[in-house]
N, C-alpha and C positions, 0 to 999 in steps of 0.2 A: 431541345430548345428550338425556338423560331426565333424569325427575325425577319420585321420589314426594314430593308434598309432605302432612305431616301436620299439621293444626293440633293443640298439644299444651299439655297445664298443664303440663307436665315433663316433658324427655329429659333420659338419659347415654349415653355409653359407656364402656363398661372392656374393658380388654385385660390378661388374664392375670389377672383378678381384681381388676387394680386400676380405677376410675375416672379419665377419663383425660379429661372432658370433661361436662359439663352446663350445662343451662338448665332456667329456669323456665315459666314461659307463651310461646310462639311458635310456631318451624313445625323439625319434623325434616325433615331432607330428603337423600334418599335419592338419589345421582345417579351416573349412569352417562354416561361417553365412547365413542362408538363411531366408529368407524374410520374414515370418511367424516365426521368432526366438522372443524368448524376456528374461527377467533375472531368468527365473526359468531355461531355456536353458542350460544359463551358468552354476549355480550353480549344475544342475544335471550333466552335462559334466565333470566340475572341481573335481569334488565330487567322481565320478567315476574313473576318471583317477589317482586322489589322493589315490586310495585305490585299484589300480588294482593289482591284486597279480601274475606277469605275471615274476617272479624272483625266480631261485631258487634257496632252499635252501640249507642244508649241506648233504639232501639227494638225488637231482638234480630234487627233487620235485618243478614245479613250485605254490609256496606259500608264494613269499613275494611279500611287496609294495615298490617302489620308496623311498621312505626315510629309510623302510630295509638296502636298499642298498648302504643309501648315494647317491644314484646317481641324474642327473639332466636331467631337460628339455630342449630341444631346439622346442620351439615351432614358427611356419612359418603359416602364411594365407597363405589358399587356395583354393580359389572362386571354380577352376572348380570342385570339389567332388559334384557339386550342377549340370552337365552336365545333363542333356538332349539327349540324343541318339537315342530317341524312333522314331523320324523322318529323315528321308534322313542321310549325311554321318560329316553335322557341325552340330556340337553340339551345344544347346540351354542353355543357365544361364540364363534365366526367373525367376528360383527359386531362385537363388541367390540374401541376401540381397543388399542391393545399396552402393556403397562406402565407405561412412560415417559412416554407421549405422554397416558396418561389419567388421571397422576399431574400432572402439568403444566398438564391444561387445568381440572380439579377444582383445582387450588392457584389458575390465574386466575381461575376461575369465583368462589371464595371470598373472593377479593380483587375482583372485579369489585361481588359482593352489599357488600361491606366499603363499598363509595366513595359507594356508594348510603347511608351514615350509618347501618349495621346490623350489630350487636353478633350473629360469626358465630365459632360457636368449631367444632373439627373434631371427627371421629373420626382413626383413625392407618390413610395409608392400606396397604391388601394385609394388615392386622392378621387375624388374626379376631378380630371383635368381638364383644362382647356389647352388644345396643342396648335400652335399658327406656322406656318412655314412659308416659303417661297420655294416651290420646288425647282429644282436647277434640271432643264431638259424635255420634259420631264425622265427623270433615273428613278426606277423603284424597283428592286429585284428581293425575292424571298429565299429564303435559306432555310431549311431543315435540317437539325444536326444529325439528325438522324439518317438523312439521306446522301449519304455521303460516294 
């Protein structure tokens, strides 16, 4: 699995114009299943993002986590982080899990950050979305479960 994680004052999403999801201050998070994923994926993803100390604190050190903070998820699938570029100028999602399977492991994953005590609301997955945020710093760091 991937993950862009952004620290953020404010995300939404809307689908079709309407709003269909927001938070205040926390982390957007941008994540993609690929085909070779399975539930150690997840829980190392969840587990990680649950403990990322990308917040700071009362001395502008960044050293806390997401429930530090109070703050919340807005978590969105995002098949293309799984692009292909290495050939010609369209990009390839070959690696990308198959519909199903990375509709299923994004709904555990969400439920996994859930249990960890962290207030995660979605985007709609395969929607096209419209995503807005306010990036806080700017903070964007990526994660590959695989790289561990």
């Amino acid at each position: 699995m991937r993950a862009i994680i952004q620290r953020v004052k404010e995300a939404s999403v809307s689908v079709e114009s309407t709003e269909v999801a927001a938070i205040g201050a926390g982390l957007l998070l941008l994540i993609s299943v690929g085909k070779d994923d399975d539930p150690e994926d997840i829980a190392y993803l969840a587990g990680k993002i649950s403990k990322l100390r990308i917040f700071a604190d009362e001395s502008g050190k960044m050293n806390l986590d997401i429930k530090q903070v109070k703050g919340s998820i807005l978590s969105v699938s995002q098949f293309t982080l799984y692009a292909d570029t290495s050939k010609g100028n369209r990009p390839g999602f070959d690696q990308s899990a198959p519909p199903d399977t990375a509709k299923e492991y994004w709904l555990q994953f969400n439920e996994a950050v859930r249990s960890n005590g962290i207030d995660v609301k979605e985007g709609v997955f395969a929607a096209h979305m419209e995503v807005k945020l306010l990036n806080d710093g700017p903070v964007t760091i990526f994660i590959d479960s695989k790289r561990r």
